[in-house]
DSSP file (Angstrom, degrees, kcal/mol; ACC not computed):
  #  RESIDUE AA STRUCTURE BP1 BP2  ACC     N-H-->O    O-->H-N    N-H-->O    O-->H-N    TCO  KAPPA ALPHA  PHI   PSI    X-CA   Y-CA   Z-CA
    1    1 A X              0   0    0      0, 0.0     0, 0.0     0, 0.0     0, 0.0   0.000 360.0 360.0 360.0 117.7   -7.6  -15.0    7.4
    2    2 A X        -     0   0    0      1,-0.1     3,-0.0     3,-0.0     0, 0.0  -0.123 360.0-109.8 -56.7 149.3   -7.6  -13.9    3.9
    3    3 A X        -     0   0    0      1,-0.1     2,-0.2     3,-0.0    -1,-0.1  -0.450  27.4 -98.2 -85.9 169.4   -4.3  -12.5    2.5
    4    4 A X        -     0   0    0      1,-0.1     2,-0.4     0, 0.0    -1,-0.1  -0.580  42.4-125.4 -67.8 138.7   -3.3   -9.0    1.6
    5    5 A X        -     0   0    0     -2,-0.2    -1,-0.1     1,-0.1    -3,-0.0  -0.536  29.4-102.3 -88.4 162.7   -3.6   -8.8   -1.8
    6    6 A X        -     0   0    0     -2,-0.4     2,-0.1     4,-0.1    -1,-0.1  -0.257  33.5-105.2 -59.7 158.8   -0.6   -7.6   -3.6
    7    7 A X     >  -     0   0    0      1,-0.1     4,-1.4    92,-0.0     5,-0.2  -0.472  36.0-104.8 -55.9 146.0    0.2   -3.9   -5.2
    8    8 A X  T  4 S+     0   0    0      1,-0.2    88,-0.1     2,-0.2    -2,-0.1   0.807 123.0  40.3 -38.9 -44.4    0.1   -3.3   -8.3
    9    9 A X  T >>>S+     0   0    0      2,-0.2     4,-1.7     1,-0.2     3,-0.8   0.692 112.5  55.7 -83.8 -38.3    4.3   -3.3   -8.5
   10   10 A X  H 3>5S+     0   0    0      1,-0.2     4,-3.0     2,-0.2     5,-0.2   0.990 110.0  47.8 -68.1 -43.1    4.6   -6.3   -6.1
   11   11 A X  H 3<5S+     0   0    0     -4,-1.4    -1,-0.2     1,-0.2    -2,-0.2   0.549 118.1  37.4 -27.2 -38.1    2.4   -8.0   -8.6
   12   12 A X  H X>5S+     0   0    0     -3,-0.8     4,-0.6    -5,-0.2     3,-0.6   0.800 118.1  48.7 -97.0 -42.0    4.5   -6.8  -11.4
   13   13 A X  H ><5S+     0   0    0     -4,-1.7     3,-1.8     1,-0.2    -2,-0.2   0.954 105.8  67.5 -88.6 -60.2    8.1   -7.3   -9.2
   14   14 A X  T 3<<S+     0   0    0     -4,-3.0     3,-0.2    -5,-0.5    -1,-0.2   0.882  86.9  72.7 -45.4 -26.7    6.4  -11.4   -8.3
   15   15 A X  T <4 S+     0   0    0     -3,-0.6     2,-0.6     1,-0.2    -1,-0.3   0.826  91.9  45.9 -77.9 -20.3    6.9  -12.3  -11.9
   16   16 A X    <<  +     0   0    0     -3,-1.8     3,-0.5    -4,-0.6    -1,-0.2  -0.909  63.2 175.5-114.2 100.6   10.6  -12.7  -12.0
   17   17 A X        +     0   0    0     -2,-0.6    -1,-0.1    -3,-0.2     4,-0.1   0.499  69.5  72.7 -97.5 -12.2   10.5  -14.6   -9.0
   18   18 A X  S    S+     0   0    0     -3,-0.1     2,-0.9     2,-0.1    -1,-0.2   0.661  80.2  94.4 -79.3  -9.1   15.1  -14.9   -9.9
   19   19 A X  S    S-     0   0    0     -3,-0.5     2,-0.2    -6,-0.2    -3,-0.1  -0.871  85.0-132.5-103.3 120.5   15.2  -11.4   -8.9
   20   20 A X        -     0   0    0     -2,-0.9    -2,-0.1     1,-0.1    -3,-0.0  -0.348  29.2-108.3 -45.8 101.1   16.1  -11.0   -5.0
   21   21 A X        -     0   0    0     -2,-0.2     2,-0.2    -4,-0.1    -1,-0.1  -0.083  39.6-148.0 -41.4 163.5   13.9   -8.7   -3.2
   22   22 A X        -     0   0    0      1,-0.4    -1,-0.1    -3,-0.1    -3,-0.0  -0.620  26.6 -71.0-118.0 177.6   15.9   -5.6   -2.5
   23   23 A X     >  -     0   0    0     -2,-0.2     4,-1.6     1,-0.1    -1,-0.4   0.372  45.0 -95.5 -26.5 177.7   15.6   -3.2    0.5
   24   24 A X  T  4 S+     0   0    0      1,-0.2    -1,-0.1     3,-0.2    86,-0.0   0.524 123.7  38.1-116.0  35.4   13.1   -0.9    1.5
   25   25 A X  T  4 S+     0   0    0      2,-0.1    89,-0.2     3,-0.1     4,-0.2   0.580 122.7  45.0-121.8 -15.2   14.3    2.0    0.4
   26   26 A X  T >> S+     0   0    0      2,-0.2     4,-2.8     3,-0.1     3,-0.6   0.774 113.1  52.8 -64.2 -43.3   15.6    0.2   -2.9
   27   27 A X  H 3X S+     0   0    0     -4,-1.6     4,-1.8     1,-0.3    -3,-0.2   0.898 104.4  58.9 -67.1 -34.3   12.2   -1.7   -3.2
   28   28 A X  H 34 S+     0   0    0      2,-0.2    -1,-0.3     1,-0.2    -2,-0.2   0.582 108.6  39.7 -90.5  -2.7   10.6    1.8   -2.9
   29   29 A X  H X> S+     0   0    0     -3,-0.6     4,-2.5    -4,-0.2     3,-1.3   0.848 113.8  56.9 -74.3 -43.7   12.4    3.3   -6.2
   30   30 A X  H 3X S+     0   0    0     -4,-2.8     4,-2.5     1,-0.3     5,-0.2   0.904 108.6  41.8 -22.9 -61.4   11.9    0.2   -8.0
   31   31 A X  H 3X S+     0   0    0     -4,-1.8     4,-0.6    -5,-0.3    -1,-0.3   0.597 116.5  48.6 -88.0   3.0    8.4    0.4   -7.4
   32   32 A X  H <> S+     0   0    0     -3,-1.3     4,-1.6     2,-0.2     3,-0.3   0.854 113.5  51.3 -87.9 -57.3    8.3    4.5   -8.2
   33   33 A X  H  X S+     0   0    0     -4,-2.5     4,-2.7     1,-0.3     5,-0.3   0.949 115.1  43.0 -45.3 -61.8   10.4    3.5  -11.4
   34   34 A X  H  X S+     0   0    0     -4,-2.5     4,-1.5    -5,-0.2    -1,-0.3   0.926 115.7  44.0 -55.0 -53.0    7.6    0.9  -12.1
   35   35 A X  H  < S+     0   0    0     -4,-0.6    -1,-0.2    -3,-0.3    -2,-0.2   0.714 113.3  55.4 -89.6 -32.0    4.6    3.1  -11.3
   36   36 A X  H >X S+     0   0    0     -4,-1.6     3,-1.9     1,-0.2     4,-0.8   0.893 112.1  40.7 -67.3 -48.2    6.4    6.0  -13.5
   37   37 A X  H >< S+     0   0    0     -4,-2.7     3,-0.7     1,-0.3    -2,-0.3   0.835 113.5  51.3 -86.0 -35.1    6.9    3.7  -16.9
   38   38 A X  T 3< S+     0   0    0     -4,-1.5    -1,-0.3    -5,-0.3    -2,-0.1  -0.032 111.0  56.8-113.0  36.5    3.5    2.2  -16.6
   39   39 A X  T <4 S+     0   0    0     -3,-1.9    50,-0.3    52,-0.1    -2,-0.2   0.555  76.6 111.2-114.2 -29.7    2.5    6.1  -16.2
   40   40 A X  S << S-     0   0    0     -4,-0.8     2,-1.1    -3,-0.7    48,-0.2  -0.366  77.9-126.0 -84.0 126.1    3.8    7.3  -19.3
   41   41 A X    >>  -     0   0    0     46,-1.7     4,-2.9    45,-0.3     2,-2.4  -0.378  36.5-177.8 -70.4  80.8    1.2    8.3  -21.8
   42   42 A X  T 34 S+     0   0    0     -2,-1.1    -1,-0.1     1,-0.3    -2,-0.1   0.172  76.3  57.8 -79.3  55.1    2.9    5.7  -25.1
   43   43 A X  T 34 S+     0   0    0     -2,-2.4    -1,-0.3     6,-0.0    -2,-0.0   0.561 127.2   2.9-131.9 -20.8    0.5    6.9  -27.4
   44   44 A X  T <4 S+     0   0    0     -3,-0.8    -2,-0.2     5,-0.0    -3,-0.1   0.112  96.2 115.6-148.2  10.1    0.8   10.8  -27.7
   45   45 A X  S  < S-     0   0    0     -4,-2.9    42,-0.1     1,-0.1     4,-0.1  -0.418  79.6-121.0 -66.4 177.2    4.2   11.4  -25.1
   46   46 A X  S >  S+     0   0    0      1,-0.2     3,-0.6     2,-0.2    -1,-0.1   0.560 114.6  71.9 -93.0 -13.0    7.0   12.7  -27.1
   47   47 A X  T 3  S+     0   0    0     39,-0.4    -1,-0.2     1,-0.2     5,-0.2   0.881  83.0  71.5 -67.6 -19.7    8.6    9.2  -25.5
   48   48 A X  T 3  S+     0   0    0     -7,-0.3    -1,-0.2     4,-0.1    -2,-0.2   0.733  75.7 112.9 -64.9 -28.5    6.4    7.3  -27.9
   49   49 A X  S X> S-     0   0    0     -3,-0.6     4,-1.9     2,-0.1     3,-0.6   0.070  78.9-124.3 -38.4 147.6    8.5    8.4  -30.8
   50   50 A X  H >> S+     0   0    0      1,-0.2     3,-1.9     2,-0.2     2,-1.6   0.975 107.4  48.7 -67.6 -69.1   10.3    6.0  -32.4
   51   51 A X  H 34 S+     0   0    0      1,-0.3    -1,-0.2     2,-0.2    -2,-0.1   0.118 120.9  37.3 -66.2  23.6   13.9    7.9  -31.9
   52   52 A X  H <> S+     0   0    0     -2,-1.6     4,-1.2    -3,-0.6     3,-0.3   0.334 114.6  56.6-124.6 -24.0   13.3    8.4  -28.2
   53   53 A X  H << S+     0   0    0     -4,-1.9    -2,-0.2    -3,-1.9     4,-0.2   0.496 105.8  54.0 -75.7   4.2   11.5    5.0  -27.9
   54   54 A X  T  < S+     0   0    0     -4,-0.7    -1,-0.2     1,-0.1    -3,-0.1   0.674 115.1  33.4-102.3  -1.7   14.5    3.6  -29.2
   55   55 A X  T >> S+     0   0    0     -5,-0.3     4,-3.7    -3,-0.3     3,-1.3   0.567  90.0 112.5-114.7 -12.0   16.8    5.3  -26.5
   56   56 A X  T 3<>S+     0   0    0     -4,-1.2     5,-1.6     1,-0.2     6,-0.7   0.760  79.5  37.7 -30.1 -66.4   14.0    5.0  -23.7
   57   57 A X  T 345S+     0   0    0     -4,-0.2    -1,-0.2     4,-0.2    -2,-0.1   0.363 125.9  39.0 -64.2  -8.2   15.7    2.3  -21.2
   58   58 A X  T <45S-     0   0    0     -3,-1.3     5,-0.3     4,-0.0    -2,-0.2   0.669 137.6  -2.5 -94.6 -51.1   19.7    3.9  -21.8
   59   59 A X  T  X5S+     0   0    0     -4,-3.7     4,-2.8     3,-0.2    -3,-0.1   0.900 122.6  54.9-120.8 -74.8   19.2    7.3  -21.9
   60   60 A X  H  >5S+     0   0    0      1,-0.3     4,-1.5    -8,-0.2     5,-0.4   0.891 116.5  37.1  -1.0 -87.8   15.5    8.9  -21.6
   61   61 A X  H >><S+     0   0    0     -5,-1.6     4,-2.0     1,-0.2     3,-0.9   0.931 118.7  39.7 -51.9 -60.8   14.7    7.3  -18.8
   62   62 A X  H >> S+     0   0    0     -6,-0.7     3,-3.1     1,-0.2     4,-1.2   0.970 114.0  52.0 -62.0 -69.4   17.5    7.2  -16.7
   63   63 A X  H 3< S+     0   0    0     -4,-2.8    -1,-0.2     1,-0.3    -2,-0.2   0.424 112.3  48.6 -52.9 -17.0   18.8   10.8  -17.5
   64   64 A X  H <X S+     0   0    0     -4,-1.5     4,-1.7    -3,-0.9    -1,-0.3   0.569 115.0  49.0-106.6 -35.8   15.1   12.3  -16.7
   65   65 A X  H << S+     0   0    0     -3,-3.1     4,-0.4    -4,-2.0    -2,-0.2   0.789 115.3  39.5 -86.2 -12.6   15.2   10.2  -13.4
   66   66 A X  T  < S+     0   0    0     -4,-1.2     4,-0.5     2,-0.2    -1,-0.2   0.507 113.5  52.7-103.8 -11.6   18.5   11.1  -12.3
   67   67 A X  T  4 S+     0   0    0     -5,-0.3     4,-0.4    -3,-0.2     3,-0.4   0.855 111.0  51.4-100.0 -50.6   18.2   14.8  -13.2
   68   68 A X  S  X S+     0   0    0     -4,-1.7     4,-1.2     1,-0.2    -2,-0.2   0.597 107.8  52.6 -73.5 -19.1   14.8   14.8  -11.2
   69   69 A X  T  4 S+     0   0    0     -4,-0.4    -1,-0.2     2,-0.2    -2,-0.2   0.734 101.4  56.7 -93.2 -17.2   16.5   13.3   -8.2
   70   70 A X  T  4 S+     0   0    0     -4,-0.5    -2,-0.2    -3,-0.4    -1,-0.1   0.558 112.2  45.5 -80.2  -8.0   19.2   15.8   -8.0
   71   71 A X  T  4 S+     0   0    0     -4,-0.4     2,-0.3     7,-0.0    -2,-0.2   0.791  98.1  83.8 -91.1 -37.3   16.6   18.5   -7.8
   72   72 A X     <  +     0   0    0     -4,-1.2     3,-0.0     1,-0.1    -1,-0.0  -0.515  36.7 174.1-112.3 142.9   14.4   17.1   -5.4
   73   73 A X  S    S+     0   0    0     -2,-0.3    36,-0.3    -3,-0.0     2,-0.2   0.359  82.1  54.4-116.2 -13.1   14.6   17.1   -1.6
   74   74 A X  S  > S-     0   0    0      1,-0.1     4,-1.6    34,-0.1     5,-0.1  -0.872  73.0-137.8-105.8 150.9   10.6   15.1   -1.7
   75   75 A X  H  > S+     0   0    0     29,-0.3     4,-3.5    -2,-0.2     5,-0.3   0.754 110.9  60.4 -66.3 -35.0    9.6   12.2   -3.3
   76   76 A X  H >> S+     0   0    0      1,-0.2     4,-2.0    28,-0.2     3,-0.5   0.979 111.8  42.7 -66.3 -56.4    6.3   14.6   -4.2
   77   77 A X  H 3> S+     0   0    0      1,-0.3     4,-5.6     2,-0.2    -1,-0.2   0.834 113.9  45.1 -74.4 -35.1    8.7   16.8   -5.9
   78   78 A X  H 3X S+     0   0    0     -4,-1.6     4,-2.0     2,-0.2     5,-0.3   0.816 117.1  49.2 -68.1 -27.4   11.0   14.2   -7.8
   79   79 A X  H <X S+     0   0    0     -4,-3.5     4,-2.8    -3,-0.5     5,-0.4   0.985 115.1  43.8 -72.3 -47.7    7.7   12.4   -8.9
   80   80 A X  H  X S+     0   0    0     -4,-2.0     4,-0.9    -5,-0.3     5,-0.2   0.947 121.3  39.8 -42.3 -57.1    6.2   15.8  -10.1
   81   81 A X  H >X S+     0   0    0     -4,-5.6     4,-2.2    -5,-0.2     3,-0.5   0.970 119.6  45.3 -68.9 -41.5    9.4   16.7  -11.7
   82   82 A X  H 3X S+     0   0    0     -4,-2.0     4,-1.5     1,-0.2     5,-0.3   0.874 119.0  40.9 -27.7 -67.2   10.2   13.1  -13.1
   83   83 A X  H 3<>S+     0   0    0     -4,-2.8     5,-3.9    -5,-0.3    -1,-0.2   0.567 109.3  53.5 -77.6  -6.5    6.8   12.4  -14.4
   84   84 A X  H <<5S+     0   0    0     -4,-0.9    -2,-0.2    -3,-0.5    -1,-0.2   0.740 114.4  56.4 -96.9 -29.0    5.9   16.3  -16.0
   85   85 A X  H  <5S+     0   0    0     -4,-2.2    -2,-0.2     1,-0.2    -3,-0.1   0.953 113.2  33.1 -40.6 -48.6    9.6   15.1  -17.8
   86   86 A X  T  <5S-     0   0    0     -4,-1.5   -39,-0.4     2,-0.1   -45,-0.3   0.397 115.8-111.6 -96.6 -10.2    8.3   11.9  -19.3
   87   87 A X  T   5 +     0   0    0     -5,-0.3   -46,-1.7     1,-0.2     2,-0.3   0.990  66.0 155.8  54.8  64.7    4.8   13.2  -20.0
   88   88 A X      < -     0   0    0     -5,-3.9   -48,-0.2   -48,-0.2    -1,-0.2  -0.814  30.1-164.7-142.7 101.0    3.6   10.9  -17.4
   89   89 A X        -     0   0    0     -2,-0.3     3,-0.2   -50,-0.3    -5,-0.0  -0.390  45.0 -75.3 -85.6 163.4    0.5   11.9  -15.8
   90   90 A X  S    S-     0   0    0      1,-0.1    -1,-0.2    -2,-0.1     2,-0.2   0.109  70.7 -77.8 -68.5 178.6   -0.3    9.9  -12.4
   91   91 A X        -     0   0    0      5,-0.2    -1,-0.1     1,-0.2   -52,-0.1  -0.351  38.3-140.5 -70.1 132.4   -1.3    6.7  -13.0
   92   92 A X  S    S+     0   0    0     -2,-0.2     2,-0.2    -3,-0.2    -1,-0.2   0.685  79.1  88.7 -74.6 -18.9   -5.2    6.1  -14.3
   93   93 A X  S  > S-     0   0    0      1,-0.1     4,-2.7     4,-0.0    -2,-0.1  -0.466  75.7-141.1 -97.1 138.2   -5.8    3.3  -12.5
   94   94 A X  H  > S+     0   0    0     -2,-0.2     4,-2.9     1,-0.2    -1,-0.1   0.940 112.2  52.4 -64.6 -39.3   -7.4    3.8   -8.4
   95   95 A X  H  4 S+     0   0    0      2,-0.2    -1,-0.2     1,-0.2   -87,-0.2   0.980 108.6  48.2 -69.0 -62.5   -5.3    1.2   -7.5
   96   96 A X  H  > S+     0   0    0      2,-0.2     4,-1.6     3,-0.2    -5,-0.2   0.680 109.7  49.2  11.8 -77.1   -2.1    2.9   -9.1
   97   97 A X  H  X S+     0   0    0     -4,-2.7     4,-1.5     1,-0.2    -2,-0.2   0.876 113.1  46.2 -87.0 -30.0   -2.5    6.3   -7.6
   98   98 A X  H  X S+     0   0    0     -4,-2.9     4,-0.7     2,-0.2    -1,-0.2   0.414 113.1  50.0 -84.6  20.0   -3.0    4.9   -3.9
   99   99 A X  H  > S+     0   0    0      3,-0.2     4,-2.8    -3,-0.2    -1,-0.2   0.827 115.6  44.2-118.5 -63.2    0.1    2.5   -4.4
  100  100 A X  H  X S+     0   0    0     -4,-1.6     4,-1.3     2,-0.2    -2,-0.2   0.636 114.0  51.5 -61.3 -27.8    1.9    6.0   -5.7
  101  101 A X  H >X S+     0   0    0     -4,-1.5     3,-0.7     2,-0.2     4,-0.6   0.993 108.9  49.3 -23.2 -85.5    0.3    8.0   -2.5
  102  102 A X  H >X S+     0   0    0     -4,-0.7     3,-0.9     1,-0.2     4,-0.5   0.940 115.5  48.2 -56.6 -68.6    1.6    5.4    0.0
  103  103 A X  H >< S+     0   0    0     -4,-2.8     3,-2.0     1,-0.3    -1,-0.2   0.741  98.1  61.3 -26.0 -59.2    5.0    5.7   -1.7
  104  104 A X  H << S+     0   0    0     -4,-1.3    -1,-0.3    -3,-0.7   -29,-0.3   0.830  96.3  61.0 -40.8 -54.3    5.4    9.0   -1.8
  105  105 A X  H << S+     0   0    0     -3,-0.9    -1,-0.3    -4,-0.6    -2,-0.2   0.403  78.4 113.9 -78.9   8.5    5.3    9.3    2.1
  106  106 A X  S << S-     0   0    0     -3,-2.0   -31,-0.2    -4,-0.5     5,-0.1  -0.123  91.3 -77.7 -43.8 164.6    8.4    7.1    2.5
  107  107 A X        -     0   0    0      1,-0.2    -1,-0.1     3,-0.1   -33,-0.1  -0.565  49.8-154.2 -65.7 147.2   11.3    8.8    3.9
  108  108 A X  S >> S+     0   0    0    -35,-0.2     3,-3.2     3,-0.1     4,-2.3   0.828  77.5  64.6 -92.1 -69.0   12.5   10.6    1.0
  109  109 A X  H 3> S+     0   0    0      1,-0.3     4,-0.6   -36,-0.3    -1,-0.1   0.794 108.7  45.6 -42.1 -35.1   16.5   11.2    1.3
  110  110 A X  H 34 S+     0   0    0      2,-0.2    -1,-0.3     1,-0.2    -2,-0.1   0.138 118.1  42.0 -97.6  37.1   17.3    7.0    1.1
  111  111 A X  H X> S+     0   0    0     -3,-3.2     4,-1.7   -83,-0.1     3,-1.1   0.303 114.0  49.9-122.2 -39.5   15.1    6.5   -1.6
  112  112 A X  H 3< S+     0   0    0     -4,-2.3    -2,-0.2     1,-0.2    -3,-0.1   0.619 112.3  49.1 -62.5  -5.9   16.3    9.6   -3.3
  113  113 A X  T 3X S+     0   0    0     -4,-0.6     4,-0.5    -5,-0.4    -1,-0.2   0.083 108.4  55.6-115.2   5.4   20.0    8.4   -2.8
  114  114 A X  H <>>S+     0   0    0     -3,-1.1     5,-1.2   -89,-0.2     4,-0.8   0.519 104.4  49.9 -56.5 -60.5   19.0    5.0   -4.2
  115  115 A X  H  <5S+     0   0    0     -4,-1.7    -2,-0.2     1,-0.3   -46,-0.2   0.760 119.9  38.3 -73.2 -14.6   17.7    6.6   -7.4
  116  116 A X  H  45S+     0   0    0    -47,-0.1    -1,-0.3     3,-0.1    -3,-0.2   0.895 127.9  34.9-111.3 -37.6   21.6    8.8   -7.7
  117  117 A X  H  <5S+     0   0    0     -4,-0.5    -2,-0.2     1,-0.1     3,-0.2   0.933 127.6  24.9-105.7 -35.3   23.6    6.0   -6.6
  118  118 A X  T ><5S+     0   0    0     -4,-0.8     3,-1.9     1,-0.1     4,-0.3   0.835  80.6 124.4 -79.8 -38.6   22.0    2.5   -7.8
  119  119 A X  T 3>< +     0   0    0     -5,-1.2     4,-4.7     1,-0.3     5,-0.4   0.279  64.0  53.0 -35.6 -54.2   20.2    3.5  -10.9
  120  120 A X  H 3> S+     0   0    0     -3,-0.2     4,-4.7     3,-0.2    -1,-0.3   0.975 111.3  54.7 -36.2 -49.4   21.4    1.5  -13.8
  121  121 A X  H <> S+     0   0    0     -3,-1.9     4,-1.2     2,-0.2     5,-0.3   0.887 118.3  36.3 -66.4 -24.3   20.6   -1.6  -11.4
  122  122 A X  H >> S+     0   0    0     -4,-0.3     4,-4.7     2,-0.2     3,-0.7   0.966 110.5  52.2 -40.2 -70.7   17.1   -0.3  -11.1
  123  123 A X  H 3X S+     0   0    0     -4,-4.7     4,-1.1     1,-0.3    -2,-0.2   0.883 116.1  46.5 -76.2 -33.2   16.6    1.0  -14.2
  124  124 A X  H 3X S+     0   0    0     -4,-4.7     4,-1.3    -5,-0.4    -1,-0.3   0.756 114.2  49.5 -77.7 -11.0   17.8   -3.0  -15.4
  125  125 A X  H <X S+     0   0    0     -4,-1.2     4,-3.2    -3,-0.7     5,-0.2   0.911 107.1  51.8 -67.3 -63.5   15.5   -4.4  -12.7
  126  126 A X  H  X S+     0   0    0     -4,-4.7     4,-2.3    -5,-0.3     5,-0.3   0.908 116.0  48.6 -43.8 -31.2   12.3   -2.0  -14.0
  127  127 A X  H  X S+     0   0    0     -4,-1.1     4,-2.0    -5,-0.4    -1,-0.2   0.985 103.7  50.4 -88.4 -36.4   13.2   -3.5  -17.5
  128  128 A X  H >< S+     0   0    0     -4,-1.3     3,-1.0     2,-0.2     4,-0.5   0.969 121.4  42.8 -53.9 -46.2   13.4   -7.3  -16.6
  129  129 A X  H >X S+     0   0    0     -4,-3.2     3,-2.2     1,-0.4     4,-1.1   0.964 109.7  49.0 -61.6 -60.8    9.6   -6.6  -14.8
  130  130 A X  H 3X S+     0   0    0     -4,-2.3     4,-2.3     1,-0.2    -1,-0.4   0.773 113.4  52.0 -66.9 -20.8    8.0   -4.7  -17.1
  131  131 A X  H << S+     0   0    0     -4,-2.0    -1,-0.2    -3,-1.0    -2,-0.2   0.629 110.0  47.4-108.0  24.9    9.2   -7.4  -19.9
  132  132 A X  H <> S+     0   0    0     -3,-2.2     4,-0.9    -4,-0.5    -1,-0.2   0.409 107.0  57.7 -92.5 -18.8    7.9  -10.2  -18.0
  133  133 A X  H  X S+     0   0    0     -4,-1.1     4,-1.3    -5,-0.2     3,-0.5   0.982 110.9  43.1 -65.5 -47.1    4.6   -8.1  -17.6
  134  134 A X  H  X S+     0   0    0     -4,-2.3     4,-1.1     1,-0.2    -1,-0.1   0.826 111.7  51.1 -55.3 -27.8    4.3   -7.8  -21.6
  135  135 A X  H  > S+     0   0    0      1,-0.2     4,-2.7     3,-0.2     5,-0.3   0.839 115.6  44.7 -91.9 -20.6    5.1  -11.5  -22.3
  136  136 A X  H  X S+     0   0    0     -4,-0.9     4,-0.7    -3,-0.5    -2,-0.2   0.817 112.7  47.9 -84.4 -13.0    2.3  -12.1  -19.5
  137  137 A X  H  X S+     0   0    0     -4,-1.3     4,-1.4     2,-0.2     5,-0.3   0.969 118.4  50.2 -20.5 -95.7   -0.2   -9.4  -21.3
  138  138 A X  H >X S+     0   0    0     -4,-1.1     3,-1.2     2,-0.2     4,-0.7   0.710 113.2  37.7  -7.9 -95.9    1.0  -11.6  -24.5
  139  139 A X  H >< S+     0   0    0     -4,-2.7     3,-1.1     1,-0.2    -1,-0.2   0.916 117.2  58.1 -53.0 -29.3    0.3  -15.2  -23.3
  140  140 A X  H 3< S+     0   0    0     -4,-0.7    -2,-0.2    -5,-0.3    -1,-0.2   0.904  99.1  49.9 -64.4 -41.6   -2.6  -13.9  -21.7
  141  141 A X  H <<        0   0    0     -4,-1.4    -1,-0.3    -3,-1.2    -2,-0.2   0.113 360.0 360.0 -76.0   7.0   -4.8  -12.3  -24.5
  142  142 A X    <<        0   0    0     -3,-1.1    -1,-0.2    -4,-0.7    -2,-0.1   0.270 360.0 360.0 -50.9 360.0   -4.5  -14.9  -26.4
């Protein structure tokens, strides 16, 4: 039997193999968080600046995700509001948007209560991934 293949974000989350899967209502902001930053337009958002890129992972980020979960009562509405923050339209890739679909329909209220009560450990999980993705981008193009 052939295996499933991974998600984009299990894919991403499998490269720091030191980090301890979490739950599944943790694992499913973690992998919104992931799917949000690798959504984000860096070439013409206003995050791209240098004096907002420089504050992205402390302040930006977190303060737009936490603002957006304290409005939202859906995951469709905290990604809507979250990503129209960040100027992050869904993700181009097919693979991407059904990974962000199937998210979305989790139960919302413990994944939205991950995202107000854990978030720094999130938002320092999302950063360890994504900079194990670039240093595998890196060795790889080369």
């Amino acid at each position: 039997m052939t295996p499933t293949p991974l998600a984009p974000t299990q894919a991403w989350q499998a490269l720091v193999p030191e980090l301890e899967p979490t739950a599944p209502p943790t694992d499913t902001a973690e992998r919104l968080l992931l799917l949000l930053h690798y959504s984000i337009d860096w070439e013409t958002s206003w995050v791209a600046e240098p004096r907002y890129r420089k504050t992205y992972w402390d302040k930006q980020l977190p303060g737009r995700v936490r603002r957006a979960a304290y409005r939202a009562e859906t995951l469709d509405q905290w990604w809507s509001a979250v990503s129209t923050m960040l100027g992050a339209p869904a993700p181009r890739q097919p693979e991407r948007r059904m990974e962000l679909a199937t998210l979305l329909r989790q139960p919302p209220l413990p994944v939205i209560a991950a995202f107000r009560d854990s978030l720094p450990a999130l938002i320092l999980r999302v950063r360890i991934i994504a900079e194990a993705v670039a240093r595998q981008r890196k060795a790889t193009s080369k």
